[in-house]
N, C-alpha and C positions, 0 to 999 in steps of 0.2 A: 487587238482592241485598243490598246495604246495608240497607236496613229490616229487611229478616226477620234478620237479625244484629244488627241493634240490637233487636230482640221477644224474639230468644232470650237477647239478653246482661241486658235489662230481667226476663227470666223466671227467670235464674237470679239475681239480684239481689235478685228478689222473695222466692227459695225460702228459706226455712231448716234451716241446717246442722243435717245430724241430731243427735241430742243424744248426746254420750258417757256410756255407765255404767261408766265403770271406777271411779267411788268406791263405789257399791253393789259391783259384783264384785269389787274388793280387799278391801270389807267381808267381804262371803258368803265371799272364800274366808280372811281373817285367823280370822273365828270358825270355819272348818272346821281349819284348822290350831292352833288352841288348844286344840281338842277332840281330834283327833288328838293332841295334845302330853298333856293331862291324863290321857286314856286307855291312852296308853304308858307314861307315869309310875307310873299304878295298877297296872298291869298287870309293872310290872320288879319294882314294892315287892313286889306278891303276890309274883312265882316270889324275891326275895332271902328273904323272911319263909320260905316251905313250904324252902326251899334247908337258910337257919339253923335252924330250930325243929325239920323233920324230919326229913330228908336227911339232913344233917350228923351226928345222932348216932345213927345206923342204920348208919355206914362208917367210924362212929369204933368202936363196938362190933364190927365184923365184926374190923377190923384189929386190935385188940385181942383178942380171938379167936385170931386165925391169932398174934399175940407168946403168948399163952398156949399154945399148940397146940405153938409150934414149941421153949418153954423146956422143955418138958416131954418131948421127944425125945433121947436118948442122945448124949452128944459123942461124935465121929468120933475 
């Protein structure tokens, strides 16, 4: 019984430890989260840019609007 213990412990002696990729998969996934991060960034600036340039004075105008609407109404 000994020998075949000593074949398997010489066998696993012989084998080599799988190899780790966690520095390629930290890589693959650092470059998926920098792209996710770039692509968030583009994506806030558009909706702050359409927000301020056209949003913002379509509800300054309305409001502006409804001040002229309502000065223009008889005092109580």
């Amino acid at each position: 019984m000994s020998t075949v213990e000593g074949e398997d412990a010489l066998l696993l002696a012989a084998a080599k430890p799988p190899k780790v990729r966690r520095r390629r998969l930290r890589s693959i996934l650092l470059a998926l989260m920098a792209q996710y991060a770039i692509v968030a960034m583009l994506v806030g600036l558009s909706v702050a840019g359409i927000l301020r340039y056209v949003v913002t004075p379509q509800i300054v105008a309305k409001f502006e609007a409804i001040e002229a609407a309502l000065k223009r109404l008889p005092a109580p």
